[in-house]
C-alpha positions as CSV (number, residue, x, y, z in Angstrom):
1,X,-82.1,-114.0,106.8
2,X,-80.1,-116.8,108.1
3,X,-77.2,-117.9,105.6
4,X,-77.8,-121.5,104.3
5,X,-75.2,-124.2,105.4
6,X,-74.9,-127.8,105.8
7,X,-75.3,-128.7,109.4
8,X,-75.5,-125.7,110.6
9,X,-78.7,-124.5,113.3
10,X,-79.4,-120.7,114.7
11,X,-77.8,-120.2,117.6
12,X,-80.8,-119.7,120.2
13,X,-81.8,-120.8,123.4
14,X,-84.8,-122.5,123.1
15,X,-87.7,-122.3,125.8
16,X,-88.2,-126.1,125.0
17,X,-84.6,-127.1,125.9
18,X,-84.8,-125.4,129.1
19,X,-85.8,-127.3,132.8
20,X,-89.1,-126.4,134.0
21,X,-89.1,-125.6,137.4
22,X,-92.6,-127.1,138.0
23,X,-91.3,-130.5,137.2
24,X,-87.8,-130.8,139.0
25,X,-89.7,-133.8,141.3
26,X,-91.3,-135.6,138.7
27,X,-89.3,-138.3,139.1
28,X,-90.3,-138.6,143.0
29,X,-94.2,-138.4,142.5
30,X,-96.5,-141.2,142.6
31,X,-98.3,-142.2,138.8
32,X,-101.1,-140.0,139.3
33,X,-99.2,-136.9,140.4
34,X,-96.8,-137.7,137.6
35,X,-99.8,-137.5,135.0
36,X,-100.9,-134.3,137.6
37,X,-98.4,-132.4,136.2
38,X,-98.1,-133.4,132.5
39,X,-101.6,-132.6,132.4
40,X,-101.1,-129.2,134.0
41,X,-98.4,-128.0,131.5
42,X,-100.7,-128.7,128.7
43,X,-103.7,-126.6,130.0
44,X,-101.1,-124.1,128.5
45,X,-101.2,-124.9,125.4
46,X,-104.2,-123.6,124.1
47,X,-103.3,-120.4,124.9
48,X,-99.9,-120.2,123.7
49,X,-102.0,-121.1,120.3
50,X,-104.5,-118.7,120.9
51,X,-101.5,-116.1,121.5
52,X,-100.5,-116.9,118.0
53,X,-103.8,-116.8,115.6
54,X,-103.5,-113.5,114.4
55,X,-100.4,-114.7,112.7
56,X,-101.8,-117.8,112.2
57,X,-104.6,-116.1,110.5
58,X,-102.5,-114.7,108.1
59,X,-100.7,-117.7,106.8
60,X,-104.4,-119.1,106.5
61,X,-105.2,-116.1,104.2
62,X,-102.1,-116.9,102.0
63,X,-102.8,-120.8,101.3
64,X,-106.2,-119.6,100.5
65,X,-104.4,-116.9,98.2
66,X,-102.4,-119.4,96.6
67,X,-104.6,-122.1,96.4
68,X,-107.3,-120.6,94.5
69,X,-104.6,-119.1,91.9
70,X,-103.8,-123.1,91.4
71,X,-101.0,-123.4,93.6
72,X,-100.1,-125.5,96.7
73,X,-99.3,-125.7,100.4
74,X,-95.8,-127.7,101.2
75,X,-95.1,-128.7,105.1
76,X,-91.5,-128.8,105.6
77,X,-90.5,-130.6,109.4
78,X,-88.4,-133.0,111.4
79,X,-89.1,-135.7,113.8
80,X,-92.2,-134.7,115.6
81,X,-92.7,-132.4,113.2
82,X,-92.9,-133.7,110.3
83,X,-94.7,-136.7,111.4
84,X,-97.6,-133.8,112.4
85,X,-97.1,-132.4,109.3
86,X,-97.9,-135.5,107.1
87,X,-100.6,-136.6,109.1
88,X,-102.4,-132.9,109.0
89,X,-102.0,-133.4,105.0
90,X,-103.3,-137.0,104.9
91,X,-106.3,-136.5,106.6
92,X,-107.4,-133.9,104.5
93,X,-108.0,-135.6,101.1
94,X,-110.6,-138.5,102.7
95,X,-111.9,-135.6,105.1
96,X,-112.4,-133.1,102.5
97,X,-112.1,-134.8,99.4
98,X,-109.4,-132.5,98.5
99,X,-106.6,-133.0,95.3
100,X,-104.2,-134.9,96.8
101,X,-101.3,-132.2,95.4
102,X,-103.3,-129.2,97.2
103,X,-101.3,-130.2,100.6
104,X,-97.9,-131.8,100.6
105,X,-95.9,-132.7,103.7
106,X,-91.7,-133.5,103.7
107,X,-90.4,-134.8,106.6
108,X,-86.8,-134.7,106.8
109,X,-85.6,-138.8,106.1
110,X,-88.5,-139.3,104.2
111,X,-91.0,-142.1,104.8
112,X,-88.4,-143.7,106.9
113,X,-88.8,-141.5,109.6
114,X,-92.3,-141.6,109.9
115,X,-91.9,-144.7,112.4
116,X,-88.0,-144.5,114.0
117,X,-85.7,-142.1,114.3
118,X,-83.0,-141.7,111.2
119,X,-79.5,-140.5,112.0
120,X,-78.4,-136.8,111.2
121,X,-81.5,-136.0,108.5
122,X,-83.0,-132.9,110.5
123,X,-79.4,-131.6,110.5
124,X,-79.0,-130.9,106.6
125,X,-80.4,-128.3,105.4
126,X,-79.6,-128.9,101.7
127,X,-81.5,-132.0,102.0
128,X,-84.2,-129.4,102.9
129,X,-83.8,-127.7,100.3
130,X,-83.4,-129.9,97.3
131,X,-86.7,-131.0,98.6
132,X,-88.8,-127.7,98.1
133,X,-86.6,-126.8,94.7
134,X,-87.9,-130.2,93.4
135,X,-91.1,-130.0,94.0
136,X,-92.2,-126.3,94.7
137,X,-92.7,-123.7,92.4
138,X,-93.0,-119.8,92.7
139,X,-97.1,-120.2,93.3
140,X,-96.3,-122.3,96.2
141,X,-96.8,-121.6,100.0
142,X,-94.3,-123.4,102.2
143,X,-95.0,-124.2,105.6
144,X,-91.6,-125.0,108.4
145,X,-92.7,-127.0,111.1
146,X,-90.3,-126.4,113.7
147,X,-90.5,-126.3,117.6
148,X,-86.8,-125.1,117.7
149,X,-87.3,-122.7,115.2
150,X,-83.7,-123.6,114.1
151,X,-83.6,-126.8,112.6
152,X,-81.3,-126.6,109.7
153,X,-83.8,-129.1,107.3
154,X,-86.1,-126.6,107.8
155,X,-84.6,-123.8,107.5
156,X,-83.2,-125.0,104.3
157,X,-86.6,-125.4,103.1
158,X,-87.5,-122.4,103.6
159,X,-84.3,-120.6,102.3
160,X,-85.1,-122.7,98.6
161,X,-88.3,-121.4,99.0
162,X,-87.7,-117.7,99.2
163,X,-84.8,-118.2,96.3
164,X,-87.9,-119.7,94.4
165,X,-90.1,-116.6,94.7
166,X,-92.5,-118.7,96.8
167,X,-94.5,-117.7,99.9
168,X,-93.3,-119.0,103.3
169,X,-94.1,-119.2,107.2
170,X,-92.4,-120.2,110.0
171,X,-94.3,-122.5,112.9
172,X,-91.7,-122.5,115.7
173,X,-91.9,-122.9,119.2
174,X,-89.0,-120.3,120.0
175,X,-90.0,-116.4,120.1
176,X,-85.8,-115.5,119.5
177,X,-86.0,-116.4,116.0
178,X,-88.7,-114.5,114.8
179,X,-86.1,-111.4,114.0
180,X,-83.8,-113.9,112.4
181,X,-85.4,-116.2,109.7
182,X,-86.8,-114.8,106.4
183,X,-90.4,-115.4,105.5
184,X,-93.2,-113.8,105.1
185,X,-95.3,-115.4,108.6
186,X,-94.2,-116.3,111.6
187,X,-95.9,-118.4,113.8
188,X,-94.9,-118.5,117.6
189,X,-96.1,-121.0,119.6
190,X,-94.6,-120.4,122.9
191,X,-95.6,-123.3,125.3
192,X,-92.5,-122.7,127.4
193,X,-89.9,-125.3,129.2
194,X,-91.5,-129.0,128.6
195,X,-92.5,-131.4,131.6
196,X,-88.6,-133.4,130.7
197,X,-86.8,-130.8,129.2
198,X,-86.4,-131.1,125.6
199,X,-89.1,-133.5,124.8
200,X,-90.9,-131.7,122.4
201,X,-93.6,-134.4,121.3
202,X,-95.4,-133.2,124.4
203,X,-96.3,-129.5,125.0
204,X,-94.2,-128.2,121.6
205,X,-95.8,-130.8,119.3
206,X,-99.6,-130.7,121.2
207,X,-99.2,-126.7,120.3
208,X,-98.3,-127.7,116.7
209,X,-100.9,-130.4,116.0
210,X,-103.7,-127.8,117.1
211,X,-101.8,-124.8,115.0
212,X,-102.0,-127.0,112.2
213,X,-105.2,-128.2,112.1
214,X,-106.8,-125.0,112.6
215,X,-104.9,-123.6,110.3
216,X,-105.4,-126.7,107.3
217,X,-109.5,-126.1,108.7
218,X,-110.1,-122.9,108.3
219,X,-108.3,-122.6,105.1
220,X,-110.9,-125.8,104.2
221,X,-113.7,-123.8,105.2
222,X,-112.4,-120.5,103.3
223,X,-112.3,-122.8,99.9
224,X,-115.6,-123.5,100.3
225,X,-115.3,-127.2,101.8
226,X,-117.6,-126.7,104.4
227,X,-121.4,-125.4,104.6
228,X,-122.1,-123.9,107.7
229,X,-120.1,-126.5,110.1
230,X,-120.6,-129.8,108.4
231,X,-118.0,-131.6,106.2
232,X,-119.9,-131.9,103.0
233,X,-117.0,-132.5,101.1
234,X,-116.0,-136.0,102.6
235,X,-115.3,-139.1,100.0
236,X,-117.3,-142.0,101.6
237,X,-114.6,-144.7,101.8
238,X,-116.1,-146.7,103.9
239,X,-119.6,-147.5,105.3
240,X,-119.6,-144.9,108.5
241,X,-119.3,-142.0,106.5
242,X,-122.1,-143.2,103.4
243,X,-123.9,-142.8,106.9
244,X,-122.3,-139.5,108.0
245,X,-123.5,-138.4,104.4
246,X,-126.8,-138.5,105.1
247,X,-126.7,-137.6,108.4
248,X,-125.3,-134.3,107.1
249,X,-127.8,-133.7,104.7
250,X,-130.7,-134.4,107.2
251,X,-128.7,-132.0,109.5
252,X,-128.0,-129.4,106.6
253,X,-131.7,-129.6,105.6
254,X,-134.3,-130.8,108.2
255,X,-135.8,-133.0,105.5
256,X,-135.9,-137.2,106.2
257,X,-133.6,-139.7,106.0
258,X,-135.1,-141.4,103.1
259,X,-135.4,-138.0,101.2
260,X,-131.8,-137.1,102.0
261,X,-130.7,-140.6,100.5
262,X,-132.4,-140.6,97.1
263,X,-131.1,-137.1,96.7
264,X,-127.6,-138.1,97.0
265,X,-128.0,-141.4,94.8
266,X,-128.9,-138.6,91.8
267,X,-126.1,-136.9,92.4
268,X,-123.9,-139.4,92.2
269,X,-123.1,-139.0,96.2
270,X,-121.3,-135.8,95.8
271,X,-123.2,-134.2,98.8
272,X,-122.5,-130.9,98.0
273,X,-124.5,-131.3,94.1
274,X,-127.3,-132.9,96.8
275,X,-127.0,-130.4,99.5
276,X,-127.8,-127.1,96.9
277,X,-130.6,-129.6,95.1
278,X,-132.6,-130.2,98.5
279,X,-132.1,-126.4,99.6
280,X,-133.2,-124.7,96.1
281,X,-135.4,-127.3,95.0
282,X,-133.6,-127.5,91.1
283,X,-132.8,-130.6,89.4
284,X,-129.6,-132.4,90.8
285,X,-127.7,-130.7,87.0
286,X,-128.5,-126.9,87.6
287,X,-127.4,-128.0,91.5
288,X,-124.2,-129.0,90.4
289,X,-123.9,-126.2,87.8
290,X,-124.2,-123.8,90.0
291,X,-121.8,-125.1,92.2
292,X,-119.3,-125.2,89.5
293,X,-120.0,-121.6,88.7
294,X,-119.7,-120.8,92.7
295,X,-116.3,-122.5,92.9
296,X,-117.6,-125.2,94.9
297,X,-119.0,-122.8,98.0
298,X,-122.5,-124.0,98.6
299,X,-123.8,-120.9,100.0
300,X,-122.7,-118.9,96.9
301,X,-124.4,-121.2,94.6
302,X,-127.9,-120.8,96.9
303,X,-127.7,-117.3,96.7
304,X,-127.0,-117.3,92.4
305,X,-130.1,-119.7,92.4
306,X,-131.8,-117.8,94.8
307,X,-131.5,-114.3,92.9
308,X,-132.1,-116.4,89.2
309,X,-128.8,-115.9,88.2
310,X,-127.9,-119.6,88.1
């Protein structure tokens, strides 16, 4: 485990800080060559993810783990990484209609550096970790975000984490560190040298936005947020998805758009309540107790009303 320290980083070379040798003329290429080549380097990203899911898989089995015993998922990252982070956890509440505590990103700087750069934050790693001791607890899961795999923030995160008995992973873009940071997943994402060396909001963060919302997805569809592959677990804020509700139910069901829509008016438009009613053909109040007594998955509650057991 890597000693905590203010300022301090692991001392390894990072594939991301390296020249690429693919890209040494990008500077002499016309526009379209220029966007040629970008767009070659990131046909390697999705498998540098897919290299990764078995690991992946298992930090997906662990939120799910924690989660369901009533605790929650923290994101930890700096600068392009943290920004990925708090966007993965903001979409899920409207898209899922998740408690807004399940997911909780940090970025190092705060809110602040969401939109510019602020000076030195991803280089202190007690700021990392007075983070996660204030608002983790030992039922937690925390998630680093780091394409390094040695910012000190992060690492610092991760450090308070372990002291606090919680479950951690690691998403980093740098196999060498996978032997020398302490939790309990890592994730490797190794997309390699970057089209400008260093500039790791291209291939590095691409690699982490698609780790990260595969990995907040299917631990959705593992709590139940999901039936079959529609969302029916969206808030409608807004008049596209009251749509998208219906839509889903017609989808889900086969039944008309009129149908669909009364249904969800009785149940108040939780879709899931008028998802199990149109399916089992009970009254929208054994639907929604039956969901309650299948912890929300919808094919658990249709199979208890199927076998009259709900």
């Amino acid at each position: 485990m890597i000693p905590a320290g203010r300022r301090t980083a692991v001392e390894v070379n990072s594939p991301t800080e390296q020249r690429n040798p693919r890209t040494r003329e990008i500077d002499r290429l016309p526009t379209l060559d220029v966007l040629r080549l970008i767009n070659d380097e990131d046909r390697t990203v999705a498998d540098a993810v897919g290299a990764a899911l078995p690991d992946l898989a298992r930090a997906v089995d662990i939120a799910v783990e924690v989660l369901r015993a009533g605790g929650r998922v923290h994101y930890a990252g700096a600068g392009t990484s943290g920004r990925l982070a708090v966007l993965d956890a903001a979409e899920l509440v409207p898209t899922y209609n998740v408690p807004p505590n399940w997911f909780l990103a940090h970025p190092a700087g705060g809110s602040a550096a969401l939109l510019r750069a602020v000076e030195n934050v991803e280089d202190d790693d007690t700021a990392g970790a007075a983070v996660i001791e204030r608002h983790a607890t030992d039922g937690d899961f925390v998630v680093g975000v780091a394409a390094s795999g040695r910012t000190p923030f992060v690492l610092g995160a991760l450090a308070a984490a372990r002291r606090l008995g919680a479950r951690s992973a690691l998403i980093a873009g740098n196999p060498a560190v996978s032997q020398r940071v302490d939790v309990d997943v890592m994730v490797v994402l190794d997309t390699g040298p970057e089209a400008i060396a260093g500039s790791t909001r291209m291939k590095a963060g691409t690699a982490q936005k698609m780790a990260l919302t595969a990995f907040s997805t299917a631990v959705m569809v593992r709590m139940g947020r999901t039936y079959s592959n529609l969302m029916v677990s969206l808030v409608a804020t807004n008049a596209k998805l009251r749509g998208r509700m219906v839509r889903i139910l017609r989808e889900a069901t086969g039944l008309g758009e009129r149908e669909c829509a009364t249904v969800l008016a009785e149940a108040n438009g939780d879709v899931k309540t008028a998802l199990v009613r149109l399916l089992s053909g009970v009254d929208v109040q054994r639907a929604a107790a039956a969901l309650a007594e299948a912890g929300g998955h919808v094919r658990e509650a249709l199979a208890t009303l199927a076998t009259g057991a709900g």
